[in-house]
N, C-alpha and C positions, 0 to 999 in steps of 0.2 A: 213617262208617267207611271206613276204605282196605279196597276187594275186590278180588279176584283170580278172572277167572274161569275155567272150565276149559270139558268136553266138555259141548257139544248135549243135553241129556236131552229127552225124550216119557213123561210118565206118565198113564198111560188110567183111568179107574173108570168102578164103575155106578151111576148115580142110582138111589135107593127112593123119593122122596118122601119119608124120615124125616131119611138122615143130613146134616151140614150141614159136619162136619171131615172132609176128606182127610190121611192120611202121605203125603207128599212123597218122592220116594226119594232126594233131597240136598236142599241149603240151596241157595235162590235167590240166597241175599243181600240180595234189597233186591224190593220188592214190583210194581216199574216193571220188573222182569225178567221177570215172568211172561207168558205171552197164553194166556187160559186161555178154551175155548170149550164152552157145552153143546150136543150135536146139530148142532154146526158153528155157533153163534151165540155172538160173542163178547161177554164177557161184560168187565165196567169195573173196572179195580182203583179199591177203596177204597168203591162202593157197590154191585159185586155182590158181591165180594168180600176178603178180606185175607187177609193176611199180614205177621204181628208178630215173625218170627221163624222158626228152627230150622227142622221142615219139615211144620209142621200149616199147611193150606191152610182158610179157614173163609168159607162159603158167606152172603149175609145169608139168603137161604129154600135150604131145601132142593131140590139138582137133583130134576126129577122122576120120577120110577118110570120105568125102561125108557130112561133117556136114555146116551148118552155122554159124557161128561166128559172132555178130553182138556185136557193142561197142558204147551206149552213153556217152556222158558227155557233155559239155562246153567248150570250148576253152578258156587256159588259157593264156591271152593278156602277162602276165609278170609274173614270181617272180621275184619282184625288192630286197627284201632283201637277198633271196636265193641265186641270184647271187654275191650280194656283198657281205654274208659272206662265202660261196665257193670261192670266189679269196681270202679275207682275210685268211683263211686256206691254201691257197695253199700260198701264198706270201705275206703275212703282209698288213698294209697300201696298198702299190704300188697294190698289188693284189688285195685289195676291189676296185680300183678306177678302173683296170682293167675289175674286175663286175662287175662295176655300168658302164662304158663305154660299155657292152657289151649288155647292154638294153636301150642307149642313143639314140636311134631311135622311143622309145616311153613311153621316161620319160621326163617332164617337170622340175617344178625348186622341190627343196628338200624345205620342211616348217618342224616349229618345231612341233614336236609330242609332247611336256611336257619341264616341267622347268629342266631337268636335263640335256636337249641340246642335245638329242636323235631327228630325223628327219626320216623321209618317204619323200620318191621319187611321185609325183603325176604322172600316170599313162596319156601319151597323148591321148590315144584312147579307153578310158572306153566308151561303149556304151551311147548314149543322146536319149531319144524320150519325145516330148510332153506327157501330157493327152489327146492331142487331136486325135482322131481314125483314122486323113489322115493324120496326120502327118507321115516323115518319120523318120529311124534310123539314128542319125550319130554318129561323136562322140564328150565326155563332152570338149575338146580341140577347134575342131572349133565350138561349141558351144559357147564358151569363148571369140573367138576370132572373134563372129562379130561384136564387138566395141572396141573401145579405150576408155581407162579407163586413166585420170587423174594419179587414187593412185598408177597408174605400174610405173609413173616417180619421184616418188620422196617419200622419208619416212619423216613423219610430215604431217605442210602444205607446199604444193606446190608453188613456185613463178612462178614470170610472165614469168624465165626462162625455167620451166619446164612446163608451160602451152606452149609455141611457141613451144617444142618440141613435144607435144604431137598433137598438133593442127598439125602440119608439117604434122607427121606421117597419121592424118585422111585424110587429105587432098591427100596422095600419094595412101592408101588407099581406100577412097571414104567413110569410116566406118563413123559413127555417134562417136562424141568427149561428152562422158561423166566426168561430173568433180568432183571433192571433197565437202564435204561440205564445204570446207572453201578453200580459195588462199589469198599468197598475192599481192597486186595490188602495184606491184613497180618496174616497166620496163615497157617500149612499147612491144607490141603483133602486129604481122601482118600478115593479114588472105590473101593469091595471088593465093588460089582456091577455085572451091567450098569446102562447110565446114559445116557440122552443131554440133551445140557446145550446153549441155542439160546440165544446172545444175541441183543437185540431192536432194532429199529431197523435202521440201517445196521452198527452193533455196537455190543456195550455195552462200556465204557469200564472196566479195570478197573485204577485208582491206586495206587500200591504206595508205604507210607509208607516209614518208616527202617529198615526191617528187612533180614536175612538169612536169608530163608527160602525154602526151595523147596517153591511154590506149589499144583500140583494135581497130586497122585502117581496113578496109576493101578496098580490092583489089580485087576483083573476084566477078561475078554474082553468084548465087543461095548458100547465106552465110545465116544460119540462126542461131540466137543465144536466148536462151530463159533460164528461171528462174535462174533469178539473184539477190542478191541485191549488192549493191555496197554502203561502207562504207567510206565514203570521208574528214571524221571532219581532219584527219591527213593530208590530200592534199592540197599541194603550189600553184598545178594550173594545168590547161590542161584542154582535152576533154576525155571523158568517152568512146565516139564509133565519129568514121571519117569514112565515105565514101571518099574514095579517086581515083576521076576519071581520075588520072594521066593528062596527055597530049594526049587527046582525045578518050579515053574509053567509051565506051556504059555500063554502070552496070545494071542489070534485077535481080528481085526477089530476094531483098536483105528483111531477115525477125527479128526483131527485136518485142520479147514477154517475157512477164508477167518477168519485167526486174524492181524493186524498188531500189531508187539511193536516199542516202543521202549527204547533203549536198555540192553537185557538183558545180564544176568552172565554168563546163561547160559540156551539156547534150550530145547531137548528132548534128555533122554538115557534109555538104560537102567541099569536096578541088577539085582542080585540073581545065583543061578547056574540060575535055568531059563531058558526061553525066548519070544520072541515071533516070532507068525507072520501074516502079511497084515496090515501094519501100513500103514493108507493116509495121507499127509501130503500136503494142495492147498490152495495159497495160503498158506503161510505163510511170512511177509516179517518179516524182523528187520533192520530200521533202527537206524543207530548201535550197532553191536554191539559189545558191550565183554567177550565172551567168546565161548563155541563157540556156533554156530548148530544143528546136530544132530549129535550124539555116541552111537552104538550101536557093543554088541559083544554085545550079544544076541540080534542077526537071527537067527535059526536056519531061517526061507526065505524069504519075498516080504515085500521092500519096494517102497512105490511110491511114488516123490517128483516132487511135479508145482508148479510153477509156483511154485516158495519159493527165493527168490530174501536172500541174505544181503548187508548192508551195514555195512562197517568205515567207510565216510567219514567225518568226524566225532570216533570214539574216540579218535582217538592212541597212545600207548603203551599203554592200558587195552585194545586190541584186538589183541593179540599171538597171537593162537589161531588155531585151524584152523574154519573153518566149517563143514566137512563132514567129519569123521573116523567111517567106518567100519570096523571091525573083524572077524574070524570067527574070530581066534586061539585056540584050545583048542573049537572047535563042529565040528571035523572036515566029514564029509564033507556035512552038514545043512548049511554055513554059509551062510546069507547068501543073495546074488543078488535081485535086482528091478531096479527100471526108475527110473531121473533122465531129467525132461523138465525141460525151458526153467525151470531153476535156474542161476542167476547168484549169482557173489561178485564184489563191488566192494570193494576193498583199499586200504588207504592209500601206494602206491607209496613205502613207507619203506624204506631198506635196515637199519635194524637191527631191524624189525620181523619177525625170518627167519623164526619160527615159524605166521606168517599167511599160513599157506598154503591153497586154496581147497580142495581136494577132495583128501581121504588114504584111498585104499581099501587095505587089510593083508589078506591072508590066506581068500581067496573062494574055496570051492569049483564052487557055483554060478554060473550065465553076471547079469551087470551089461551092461543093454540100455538106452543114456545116448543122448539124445539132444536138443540145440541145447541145449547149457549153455556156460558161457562164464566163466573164470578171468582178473580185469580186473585190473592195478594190486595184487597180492598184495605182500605184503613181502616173502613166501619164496616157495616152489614153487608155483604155477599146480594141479597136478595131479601127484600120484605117488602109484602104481601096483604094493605091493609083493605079490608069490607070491599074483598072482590070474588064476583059468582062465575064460578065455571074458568078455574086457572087449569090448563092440560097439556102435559107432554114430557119433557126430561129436560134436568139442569144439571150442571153438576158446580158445585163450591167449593174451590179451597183454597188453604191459606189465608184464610181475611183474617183480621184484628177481631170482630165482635162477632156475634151471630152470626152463622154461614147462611140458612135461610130460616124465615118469622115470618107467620101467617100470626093477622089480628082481625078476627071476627068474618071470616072469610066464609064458603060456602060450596058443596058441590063441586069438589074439582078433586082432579086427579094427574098427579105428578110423579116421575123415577126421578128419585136423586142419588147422588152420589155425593160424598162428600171429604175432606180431608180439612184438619184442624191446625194447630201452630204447635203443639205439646212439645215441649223438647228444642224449639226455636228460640235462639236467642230474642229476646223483648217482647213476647207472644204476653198480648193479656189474658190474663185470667177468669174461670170462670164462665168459656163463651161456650157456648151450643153448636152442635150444627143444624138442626131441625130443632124449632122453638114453638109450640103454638101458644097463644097469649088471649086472656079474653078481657078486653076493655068493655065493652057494650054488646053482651047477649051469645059471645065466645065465635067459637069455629062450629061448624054446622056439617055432617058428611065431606069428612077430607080423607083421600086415600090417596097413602104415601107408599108407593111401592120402591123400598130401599135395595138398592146396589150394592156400593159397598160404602161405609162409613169408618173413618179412622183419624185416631189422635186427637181429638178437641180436648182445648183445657178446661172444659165440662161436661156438659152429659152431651151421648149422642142424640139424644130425642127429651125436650121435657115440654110436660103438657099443666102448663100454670092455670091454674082455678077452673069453675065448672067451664064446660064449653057450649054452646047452642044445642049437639047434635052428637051423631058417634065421630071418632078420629079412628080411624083405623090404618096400621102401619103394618106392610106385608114384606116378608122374606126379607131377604139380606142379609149381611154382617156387620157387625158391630163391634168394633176392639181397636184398643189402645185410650182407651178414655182414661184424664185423669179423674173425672168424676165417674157416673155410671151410664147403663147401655141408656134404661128408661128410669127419670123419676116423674111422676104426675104429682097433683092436689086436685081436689076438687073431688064433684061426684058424678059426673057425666060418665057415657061410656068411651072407654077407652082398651083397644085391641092390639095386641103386636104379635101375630101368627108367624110361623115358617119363618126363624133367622137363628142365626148364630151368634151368639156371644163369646167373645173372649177378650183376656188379659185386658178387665175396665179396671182399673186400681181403688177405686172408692167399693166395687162392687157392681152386679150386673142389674139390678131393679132396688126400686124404692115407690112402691104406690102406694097412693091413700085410700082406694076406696072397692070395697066387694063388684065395683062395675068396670073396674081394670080389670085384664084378664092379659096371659102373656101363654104362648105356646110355642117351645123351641128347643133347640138344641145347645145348651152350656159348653162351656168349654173343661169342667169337669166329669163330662159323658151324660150321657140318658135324654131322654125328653120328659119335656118337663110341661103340663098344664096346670094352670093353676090362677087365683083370681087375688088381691091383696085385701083388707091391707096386709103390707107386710113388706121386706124388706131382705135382700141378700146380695 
């Protein structure tokens, strides 16, 4: 028979000189297990003694009066084969399955043993212990069973119907949701608890046939889903992952990592009219993107976006989106605010591509702390900036088609940029900025632009359209190769550009309108120069 052994036993008796059976207090399993000594002299299996079974130990004479009897071995957990071919002898078929039901309390599923279709029963409570010295004993069963495994639903790869059942089952569980190296992405999934979901390998791989469907919705606070790549060239349309905050849900600690997606319709958005709060997104890369890379207007306070980096190269016209559009429009004074690190948009430097723009923040009450991202080769705006309070840290722009970056009616914040233009590039439009402030309702409000270095736009390096709310002040830096000029303003607000250098702007290096401009710097014809407009050179 196949044994299984478990814990150490010591069972002691007292010789009389009559009795000749001991009760065992487990099954040895097999008779070569025993070492069984009287008075400390050990005694032979099979001619001082046996064992035929269960746990009657039988003596050939009787120990004698006054003696010790002491019996090592092992505890044997099962003979699982012993017992199915003992019922098989006693009654065919019907009687092995009799045997094998009569150790069903601590046998798992039957795997195959060899190509001839022969099988062994896996034993549920074979002993488990770490290498580790505190660790404890249990057994290899619920060792097994403190996760859910993807490969236990489905033989092949797995579809999107047997990933929602396994997901189910984590989630009734609490277990952590392990997956296959590979699924396919061709059904909706929806996650309504917590959940955390771990692809395997370097990540698992998940193929998305002809469909139009958006993919893994999320419903439940503390959902975390990581190493994934996502295979989309075969996808009609849809979203890849949805936050869905129903009709007024609070969502918290939703985590989203090291997650690479090809060719998507569409990356990560929100739905519904409640809210989500500490929403963590790191590493997630969308290559060949043929729609929005993350789309939210349900931040209602911290986001944190790290290291997710969006790519239009490739798309074409299918890429006409914004990669980064955040919203807080109607979340008032809750809206929004968190932190972009080292997220990059790569663009298809198309000019009729306008609407592929890299980063759209609207309506932020909240402070947005951005730092070393970078808007490359957009179709349209680089970065724009509308009626948001407290934007801080460094960007840098370039090469986009329109505006490199546009603030509209914004507030208190303070940004380095850097910038680079299209002048001199074949099909570069005309005309574009790289630092634009714009006042639709009430202007820009204390904005400090601390410039790096700015070059080539086929407009002016900084212009400041009509009054603004407040002062705009722009410190250090350099400024040259404009085909327009360094600064032109209107308006009468104040307006400051200390500590920079100008050179080679070809229209000329300033054009202000109003005695509350003021510019203080170094020309690229020598001297320093202070001075307030109007006026023009």
């Amino acid at each position: 028979g196949v044994i299984a052994y478990g814990a150490a036993r010591v069972d002691k008796f007292d010789g009389n000189g009559v009795q000749v059976s001991f009760a065992l207090s487990a099954s040895p399993g097999s008779q070569n297990n025993l070492r069984v000594s009287i008075d400390g002299v050990v005694q032979v299996p099979g001619d001082d003694f046996t064992w035929a079974g269960g746990t009657a130990l039988t003596f050939a004479a009787p120990p004698p009066a006054d003696t010790k009897v002491v019996v090592q071995y092992q505890e044997a957990l099962v003979d699982i084969a012993g017992a199915e071919e003992a019922g098989a002898a006693a009654g065919g078929p019907a009687g092995a399955a009799a045997g094998a039901a009569a150790v069903a309390g601590v046998v798992g599923t039957r795997l195959p043993l060899d190509a001839s279709g022969a099988t062994v029963a896996v034993p549920r409570n074979v002993p488990y212990k770490s290498t580790s010295s505190s660790s404890v004993t249990r057994t290899l069963q619920a060792r097994l069973e403190d996760a859910i495994y993807l490969a236990d639903y489905a033989t092949g790869t797995p579809n999107s119907a047997a990933l929602q059942q396994a997901i189910n089952d984590a989630q009734t569980s609490g277990k952590t949701l392990y997956l296959t190296p590979s699924i396919a992405k061709d059904a909706p999934v929806v996650i309504t608890a917590p959940c955390s979901i771990v692809g395997v390998g370097k990540k698992t791989v998940a193929t998305s046939t002809a469909v139009n469907i958006n993919w893994i919705t999320i419903r439940s606070s503390d959902v975390s889903i990581s190493n994934l790549q996502l295979e989309n060239v075969a996808s009609t349309g849809g979203w890849d992952f949805t936050i869905d905050t129903g009709a007024g849900l609070s969502l918290e600690r939703i985590q989203i990592r090291n997650v690479t997606a090809f060719h998507s319709k569409g990356g990560m958005r929100d739905i519904g009219t409640g809210n989500h709060v500490t929403v963590d997104i790191d590493n997630y890369f969308n290559r060949i993107l043929k729609g929005p890379h993350i789309q939210f207007s349900r931040s209602f306070a911290y986001l944190d976006i790290n290291n997710s980096p969006a790519d239009f190269n490739g798309s074409g016209a299918a890429g006409n989106f914004k990669a980064f559009s955040l919203t807080g429009t109607g979340l008032g004074a809750g809206s929004g605010g968190g932190k972009f690190k080292a997220c990059h948009v790569l663009g298809e430097a198309n000019s009729a591509l306008t609407n592929q723009i890299g980063f759209d923040f609207t309506d932020y009450a909240a402070p947005w702390f951005i730092g070393d991202i970078t808007a490359d080769s957009c179709g349209g705006r680089g970065y724009r900036f509308t009626r948001c309070n407290k934007i801080e840290g460094n960007i840098t722009a370039s090469l986009n088609q329109d505006h490199a970056v546009t603030f509209v009616d914004c507030s208190f914040s303070n940004l380095i940029i850097n910038g680079q233009g299209r002048r001199g590039l074949g099909g570069a439009s005309a005309s574009k900025d790289i630092v634009r402030f714009e006042a639709v309702s009430g202007g820009n409000n204390s904005i400090n632009i601390f410039v790096g270095y700015l070059a080539d736009p086929t407009g002016n390096h900084v212009t400041v359209v009509g009054t603004q709310g407040g002062p705009v002040n722009i410190i250090g830096g350099a400024a040259t190769g404009a085909t327009g000029r360094a600064l032109v303003t209107t308006g009468s607000s104040v307006v400051q550009w200390t500590g920079f250098v100008w050179n080679n702007n070809a229209a000329g290096n300033y054009n202000i309108a109003s005695a509350l401009h003021w510019v203080e710097g170094v020309f690229a014809s020598g001297g320093r120069s202070t001075f307030n407009g109007p006026g023009a050179a």
